[in-house]
N, CA, C and O of each residue as an XYZ file, in Angstrom:
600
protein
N       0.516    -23.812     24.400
C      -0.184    -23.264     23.247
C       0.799    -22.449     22.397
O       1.834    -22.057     22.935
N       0.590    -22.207     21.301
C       1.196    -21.582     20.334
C       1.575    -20.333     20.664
O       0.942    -19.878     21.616
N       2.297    -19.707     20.256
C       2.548    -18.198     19.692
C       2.009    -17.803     18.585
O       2.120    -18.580     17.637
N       1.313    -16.574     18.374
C       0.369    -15.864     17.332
C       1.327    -15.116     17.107
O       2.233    -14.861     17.901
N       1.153    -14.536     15.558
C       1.063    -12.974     15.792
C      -0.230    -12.535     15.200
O      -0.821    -13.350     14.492
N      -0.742    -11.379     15.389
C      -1.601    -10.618     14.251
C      -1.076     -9.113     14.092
O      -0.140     -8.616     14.718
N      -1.754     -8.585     13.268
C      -1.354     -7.478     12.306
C      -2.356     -6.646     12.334
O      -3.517     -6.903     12.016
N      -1.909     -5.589     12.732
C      -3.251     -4.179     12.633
C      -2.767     -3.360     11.424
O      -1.562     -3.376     11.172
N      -3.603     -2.649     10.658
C      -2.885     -1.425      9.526
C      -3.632     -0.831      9.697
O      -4.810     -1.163      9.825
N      -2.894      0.902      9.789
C      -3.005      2.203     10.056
C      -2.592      2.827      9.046
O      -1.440      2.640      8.654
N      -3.698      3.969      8.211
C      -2.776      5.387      7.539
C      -3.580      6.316      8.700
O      -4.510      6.274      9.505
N      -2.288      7.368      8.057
C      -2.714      8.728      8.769
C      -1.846      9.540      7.185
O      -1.461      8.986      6.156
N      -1.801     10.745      7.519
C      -1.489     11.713      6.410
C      -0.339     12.615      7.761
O      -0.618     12.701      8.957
N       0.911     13.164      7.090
C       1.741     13.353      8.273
C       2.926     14.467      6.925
O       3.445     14.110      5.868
N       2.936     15.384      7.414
C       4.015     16.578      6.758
C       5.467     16.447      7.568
O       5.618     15.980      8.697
N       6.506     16.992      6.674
C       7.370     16.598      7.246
C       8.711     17.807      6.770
O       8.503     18.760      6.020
N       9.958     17.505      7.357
C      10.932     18.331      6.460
C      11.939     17.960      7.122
O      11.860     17.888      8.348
N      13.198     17.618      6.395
C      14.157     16.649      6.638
C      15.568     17.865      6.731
O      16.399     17.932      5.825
N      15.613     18.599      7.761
C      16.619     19.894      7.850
C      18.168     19.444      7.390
O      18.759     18.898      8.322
N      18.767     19.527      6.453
C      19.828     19.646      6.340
C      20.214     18.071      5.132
O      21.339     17.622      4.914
N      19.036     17.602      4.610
C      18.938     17.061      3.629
C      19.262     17.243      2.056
O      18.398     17.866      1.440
N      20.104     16.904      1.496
C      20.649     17.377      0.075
C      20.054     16.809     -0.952
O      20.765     16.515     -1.913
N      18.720     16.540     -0.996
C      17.701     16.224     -1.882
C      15.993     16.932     -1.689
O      15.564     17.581     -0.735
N      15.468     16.635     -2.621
C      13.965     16.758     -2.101
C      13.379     17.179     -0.863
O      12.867     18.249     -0.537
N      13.579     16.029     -0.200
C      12.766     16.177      1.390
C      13.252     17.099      2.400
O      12.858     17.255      3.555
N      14.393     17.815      1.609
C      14.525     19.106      2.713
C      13.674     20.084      2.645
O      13.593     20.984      3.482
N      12.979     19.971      1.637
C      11.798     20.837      1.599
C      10.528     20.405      2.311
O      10.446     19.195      2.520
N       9.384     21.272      2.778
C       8.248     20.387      3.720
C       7.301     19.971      2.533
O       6.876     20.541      1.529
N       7.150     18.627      3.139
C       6.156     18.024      2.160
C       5.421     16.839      3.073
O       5.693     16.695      4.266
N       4.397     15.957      2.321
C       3.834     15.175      2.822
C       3.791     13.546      2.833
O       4.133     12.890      1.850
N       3.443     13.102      3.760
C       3.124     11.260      2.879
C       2.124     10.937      3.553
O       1.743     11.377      4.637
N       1.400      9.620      2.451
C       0.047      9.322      3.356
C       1.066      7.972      3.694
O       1.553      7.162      2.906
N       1.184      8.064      5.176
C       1.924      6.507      5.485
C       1.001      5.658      5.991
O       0.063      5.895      6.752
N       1.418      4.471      5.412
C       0.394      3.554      6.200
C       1.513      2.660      7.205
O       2.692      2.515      6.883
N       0.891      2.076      8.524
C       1.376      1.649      9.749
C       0.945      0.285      9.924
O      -0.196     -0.039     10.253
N       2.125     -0.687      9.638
C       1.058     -2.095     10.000
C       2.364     -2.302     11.874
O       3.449     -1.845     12.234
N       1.270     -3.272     12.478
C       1.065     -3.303     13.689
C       1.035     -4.865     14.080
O       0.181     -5.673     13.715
N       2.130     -5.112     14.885
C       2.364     -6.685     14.365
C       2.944     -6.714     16.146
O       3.838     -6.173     16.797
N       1.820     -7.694     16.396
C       2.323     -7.990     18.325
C       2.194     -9.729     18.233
O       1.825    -10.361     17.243
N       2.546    -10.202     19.353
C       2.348    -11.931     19.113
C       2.376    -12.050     21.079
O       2.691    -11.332     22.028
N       1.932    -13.170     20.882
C       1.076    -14.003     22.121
C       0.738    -14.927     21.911
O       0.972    -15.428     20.811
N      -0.115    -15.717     23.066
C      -0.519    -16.479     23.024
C      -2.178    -16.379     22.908
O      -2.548    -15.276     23.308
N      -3.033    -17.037     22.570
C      -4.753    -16.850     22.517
C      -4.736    -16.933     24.004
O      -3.764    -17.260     24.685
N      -5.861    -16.619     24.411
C      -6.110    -16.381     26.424
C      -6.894    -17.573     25.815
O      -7.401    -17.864     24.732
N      -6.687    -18.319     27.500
C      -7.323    -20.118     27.228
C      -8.320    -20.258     28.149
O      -8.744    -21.387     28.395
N      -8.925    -18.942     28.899
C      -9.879    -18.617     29.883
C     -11.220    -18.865     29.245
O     -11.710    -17.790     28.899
N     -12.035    -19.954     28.948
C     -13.401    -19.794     28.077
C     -14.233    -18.926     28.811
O     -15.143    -18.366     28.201
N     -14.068    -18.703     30.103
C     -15.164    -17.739     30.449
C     -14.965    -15.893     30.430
O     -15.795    -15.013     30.658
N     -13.348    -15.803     30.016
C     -12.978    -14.170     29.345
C     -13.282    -13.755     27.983
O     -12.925    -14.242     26.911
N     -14.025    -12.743     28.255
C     -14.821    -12.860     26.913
C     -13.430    -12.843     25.457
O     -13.637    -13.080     24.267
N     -12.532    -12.602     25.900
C     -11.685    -12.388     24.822
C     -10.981    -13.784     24.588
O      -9.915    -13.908     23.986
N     -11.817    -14.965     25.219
C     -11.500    -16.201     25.120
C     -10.923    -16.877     23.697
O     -11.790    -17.092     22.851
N      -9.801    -17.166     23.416
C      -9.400    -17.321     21.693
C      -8.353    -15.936     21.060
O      -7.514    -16.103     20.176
N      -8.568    -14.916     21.573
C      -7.839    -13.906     21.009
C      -6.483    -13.555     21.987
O      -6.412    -13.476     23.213
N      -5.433    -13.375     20.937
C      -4.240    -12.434     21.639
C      -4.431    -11.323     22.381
O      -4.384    -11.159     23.600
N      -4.723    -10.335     21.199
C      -5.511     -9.542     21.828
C      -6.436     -8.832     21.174
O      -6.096     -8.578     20.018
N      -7.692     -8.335     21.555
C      -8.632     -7.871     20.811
C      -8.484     -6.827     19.939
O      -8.154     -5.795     20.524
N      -8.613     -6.712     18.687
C      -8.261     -5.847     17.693
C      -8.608     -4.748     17.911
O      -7.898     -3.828     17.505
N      -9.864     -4.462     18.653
C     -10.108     -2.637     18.818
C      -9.084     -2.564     20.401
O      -8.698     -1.399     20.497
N      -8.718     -3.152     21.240
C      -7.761     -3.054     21.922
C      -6.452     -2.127     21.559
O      -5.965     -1.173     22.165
N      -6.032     -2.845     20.214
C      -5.122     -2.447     19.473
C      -4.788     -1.418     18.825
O      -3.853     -0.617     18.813
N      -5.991     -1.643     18.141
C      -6.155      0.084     17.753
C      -6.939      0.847     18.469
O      -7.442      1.883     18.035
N      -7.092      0.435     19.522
C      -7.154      1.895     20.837
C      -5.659      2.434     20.643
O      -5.264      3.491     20.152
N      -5.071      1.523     21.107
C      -3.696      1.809     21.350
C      -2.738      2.655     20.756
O      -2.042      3.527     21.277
N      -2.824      2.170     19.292
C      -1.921      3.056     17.899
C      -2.891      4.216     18.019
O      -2.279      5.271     18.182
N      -4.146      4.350     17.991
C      -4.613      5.606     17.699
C      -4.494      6.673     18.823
O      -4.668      7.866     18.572
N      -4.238      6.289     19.879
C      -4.026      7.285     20.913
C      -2.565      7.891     20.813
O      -2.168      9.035     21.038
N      -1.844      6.665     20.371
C      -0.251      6.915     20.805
C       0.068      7.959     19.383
O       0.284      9.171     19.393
N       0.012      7.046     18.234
C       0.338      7.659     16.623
C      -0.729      8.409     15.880
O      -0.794      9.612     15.630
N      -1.628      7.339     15.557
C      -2.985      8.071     14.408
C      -3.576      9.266     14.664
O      -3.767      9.963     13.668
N      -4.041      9.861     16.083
C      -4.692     10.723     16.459
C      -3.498     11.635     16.840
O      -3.975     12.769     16.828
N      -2.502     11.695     17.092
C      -1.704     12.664     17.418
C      -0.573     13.013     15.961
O      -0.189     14.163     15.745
N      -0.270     12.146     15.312
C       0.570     12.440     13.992
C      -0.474     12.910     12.580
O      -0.061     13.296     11.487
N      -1.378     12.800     12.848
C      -2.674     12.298     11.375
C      -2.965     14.192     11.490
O      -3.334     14.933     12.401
N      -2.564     14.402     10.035
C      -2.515     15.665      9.841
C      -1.704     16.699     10.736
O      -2.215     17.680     11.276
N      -0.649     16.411     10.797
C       0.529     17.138     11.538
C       1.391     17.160     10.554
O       1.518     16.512      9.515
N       2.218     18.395     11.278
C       3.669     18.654     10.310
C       5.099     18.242     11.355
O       5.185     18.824     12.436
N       5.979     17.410     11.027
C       6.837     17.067     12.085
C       8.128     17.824     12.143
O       8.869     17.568     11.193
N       8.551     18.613     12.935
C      10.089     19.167     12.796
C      11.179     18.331     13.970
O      11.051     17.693     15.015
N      11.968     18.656     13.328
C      13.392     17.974     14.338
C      13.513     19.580     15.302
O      13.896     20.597     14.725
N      13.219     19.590     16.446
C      13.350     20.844     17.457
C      14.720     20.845     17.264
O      15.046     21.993     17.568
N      15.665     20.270     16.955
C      16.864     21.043     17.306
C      17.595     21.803     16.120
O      18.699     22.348     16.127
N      16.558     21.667     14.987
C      16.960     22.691     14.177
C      16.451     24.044     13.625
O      15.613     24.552     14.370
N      16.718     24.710     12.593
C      16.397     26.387     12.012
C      14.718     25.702     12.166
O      13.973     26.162     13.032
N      14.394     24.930     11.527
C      12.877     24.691     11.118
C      11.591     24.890     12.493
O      10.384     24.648     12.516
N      12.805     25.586     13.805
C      11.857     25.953     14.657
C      11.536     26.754     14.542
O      10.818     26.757     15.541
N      11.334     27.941     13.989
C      11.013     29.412     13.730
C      10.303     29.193     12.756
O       9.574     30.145     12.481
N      10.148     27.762     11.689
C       8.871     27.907     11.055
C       8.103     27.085     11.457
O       7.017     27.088     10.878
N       8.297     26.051     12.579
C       7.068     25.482     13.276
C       6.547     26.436     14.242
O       5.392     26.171     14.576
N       7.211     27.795     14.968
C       6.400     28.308     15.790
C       5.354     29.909     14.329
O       4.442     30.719     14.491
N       5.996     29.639     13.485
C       5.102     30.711     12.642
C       3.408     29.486     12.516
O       2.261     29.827     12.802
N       3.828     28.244     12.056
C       2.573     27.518     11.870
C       1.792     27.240     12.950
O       0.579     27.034     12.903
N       2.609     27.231     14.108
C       1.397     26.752     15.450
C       1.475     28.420     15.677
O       2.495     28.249     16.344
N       1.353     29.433     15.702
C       1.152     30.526     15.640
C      -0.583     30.967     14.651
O      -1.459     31.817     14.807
N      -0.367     29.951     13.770
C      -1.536     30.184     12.322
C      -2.676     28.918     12.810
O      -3.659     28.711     12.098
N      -2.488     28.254     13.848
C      -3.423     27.223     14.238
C      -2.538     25.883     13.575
O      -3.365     25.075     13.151
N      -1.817     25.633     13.462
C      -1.468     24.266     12.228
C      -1.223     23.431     13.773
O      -1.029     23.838     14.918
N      -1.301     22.520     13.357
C      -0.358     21.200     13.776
C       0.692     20.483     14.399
O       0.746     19.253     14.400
N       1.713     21.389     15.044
C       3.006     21.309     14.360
C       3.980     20.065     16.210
O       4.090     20.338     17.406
N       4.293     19.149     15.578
C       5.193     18.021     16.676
C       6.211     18.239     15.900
O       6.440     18.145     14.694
N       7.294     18.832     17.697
C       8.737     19.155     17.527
C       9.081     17.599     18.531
O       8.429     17.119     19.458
N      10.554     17.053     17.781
C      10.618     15.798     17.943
C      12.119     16.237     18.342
O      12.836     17.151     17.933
N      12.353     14.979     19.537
C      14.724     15.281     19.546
C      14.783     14.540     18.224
O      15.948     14.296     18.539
N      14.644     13.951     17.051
C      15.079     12.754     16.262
C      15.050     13.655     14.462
O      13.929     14.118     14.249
N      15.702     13.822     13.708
C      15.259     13.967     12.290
C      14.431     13.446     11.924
O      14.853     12.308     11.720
N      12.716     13.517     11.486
C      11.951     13.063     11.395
C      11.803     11.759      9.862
O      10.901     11.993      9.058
N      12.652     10.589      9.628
C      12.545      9.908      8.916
C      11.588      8.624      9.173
O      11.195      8.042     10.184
N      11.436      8.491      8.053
C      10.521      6.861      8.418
C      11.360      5.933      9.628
O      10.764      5.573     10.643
N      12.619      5.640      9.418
C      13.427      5.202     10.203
C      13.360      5.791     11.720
O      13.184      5.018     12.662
N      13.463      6.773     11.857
C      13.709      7.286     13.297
C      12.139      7.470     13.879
O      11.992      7.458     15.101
N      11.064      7.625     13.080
C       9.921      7.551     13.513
C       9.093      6.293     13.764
O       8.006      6.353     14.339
N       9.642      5.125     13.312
C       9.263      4.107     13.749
C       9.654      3.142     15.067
O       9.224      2.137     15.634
N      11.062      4.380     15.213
C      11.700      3.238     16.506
C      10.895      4.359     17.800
O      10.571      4.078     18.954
N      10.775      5.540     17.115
C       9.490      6.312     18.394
C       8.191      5.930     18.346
O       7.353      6.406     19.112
N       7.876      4.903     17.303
C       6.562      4.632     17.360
C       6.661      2.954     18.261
O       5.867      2.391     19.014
N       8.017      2.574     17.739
C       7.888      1.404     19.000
C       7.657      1.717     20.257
O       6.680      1.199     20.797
N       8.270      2.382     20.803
C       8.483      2.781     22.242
C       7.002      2.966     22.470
O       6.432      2.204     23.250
N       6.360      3.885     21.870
C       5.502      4.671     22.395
C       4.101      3.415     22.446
O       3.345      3.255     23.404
N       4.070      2.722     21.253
C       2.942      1.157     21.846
C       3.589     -0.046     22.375
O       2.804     -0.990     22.469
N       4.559     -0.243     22.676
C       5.327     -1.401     23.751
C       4.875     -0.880     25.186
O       4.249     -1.416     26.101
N       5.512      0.535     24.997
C       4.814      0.889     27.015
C       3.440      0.791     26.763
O       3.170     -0.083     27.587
N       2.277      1.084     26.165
C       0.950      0.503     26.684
C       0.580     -0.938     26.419
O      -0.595     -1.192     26.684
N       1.331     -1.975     25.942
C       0.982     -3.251     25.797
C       0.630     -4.211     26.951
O       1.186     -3.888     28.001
N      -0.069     -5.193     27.021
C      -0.501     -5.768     28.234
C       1.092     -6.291     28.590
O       2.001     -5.893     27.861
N       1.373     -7.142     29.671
C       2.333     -7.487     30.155
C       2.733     -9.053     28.995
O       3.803     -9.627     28.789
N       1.533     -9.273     28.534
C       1.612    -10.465     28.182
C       1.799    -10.782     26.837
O       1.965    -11.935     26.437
N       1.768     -9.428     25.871
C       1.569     -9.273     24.759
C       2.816     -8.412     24.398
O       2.985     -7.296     24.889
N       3.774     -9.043     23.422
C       5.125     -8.372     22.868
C       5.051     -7.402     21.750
O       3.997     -7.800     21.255
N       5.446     -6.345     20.949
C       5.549     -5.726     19.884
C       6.724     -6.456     19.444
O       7.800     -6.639     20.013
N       6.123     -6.985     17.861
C       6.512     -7.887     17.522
C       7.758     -7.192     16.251
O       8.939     -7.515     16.123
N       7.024     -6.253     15.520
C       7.352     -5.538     14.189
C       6.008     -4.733     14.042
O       4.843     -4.971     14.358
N       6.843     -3.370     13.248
C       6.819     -1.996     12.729
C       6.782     -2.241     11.602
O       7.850     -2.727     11.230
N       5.524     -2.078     10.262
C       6.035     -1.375      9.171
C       5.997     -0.244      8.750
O       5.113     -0.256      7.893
N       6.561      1.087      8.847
C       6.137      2.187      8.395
C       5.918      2.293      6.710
O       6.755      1.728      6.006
N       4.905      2.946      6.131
C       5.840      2.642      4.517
C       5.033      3.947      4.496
O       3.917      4.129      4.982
N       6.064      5.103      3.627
C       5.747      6.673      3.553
C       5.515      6.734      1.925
O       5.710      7.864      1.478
N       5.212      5.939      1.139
C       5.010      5.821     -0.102
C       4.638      4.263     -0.537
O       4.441      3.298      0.202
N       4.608      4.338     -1.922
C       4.136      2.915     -2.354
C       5.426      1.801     -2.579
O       5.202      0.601     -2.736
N       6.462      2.236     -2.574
C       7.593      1.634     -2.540
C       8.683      2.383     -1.750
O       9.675      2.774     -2.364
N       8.600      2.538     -0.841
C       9.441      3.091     -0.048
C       8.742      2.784      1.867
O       7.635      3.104      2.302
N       9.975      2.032      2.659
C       9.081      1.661      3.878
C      10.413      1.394      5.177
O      11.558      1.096      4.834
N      10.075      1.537      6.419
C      11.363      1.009      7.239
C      10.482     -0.050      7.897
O       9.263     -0.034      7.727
N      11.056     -0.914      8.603
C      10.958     -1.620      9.334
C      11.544     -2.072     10.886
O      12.629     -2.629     11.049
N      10.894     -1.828     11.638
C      11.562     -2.348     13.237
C      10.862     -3.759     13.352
O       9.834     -3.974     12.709
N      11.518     -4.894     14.320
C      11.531     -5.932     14.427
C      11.889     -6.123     15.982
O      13.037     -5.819     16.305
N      11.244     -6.473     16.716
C      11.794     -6.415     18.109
C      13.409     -7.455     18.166
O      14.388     -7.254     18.885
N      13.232     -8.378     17.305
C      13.938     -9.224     17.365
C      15.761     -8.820     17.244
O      16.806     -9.329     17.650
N      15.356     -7.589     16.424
C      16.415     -6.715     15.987
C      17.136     -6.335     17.123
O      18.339     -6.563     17.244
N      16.344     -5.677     18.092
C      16.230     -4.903     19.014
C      16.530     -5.205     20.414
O      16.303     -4.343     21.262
N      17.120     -6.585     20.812
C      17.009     -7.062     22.100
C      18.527     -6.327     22.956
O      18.737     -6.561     24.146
């Protein structure tokens, strides 16, 4: 049987501040990013599993992103812990805010190869992460590709 892929899309709303950046984004600011979600398989050929025909079941899927990304990034502010910007993430989680300290500079780029990791380990055994699109604006986006990645 074939290889599929399908495609899930996710926004969340996610603050950010890029420490030691010589433009704009060294300042904290926001993006509404949207997350598409791209795994491939084969359809299960079991007619009597109810998921008989599907890779894998779409609320499956987005169980998945929303536990790992949507529900834990969606209205958060992200700092790189290993810089000054820890003394103003502990003033904001001090005030109730939000605040995920990360080892990585928090870019679309470096947040998508932590967003691979983090839905590849809950994927069935049988089902690959295929590609990442992050896009933090309307023209602006990174991309991971497992294929990239071997």
């Amino acid at each position: 049987m074939s290889n599929i892929r399908i495609t899930k899309q996710f926004t969340f709303e996610t603050g950010h501040a890029l420490y030691g950046y010589d433009g704009k984004c060294k300042n904290v600011h926001g993006h509404s990013y949207k997350l598409s979600v791209t795994v491939i398989g084969t359809p299960i050929k079991d007619q009597n599993n109810v998921k008989f025909g599907m890779v894998i079941d779409f609320g499956d899927l987005k169980k998945i992103v929303k536990e790992e990304i949507v529900d834990v990034f969606d209205h958060a502010t992200v700092f790189n812990k290993n810089t000054p910007h820890i003394e103003l993430a502990a003033e904001l989680k001090d005030r109730g805010h939000h605040v995920i300290l990360v080892d990585y500079q928090p870019t679309s780029e470096n947040m998508v190869i932590d967003f691979a990791d983090k839905i590849k380990s809950r994927l069935p055994k049988s089902i690959q992460l295929h590609s990442l699109k992050l896009q933090e604006t309307e023209t602006s986006f990174a991309e991971w590709y497992q294929s990239d990645n071997q």
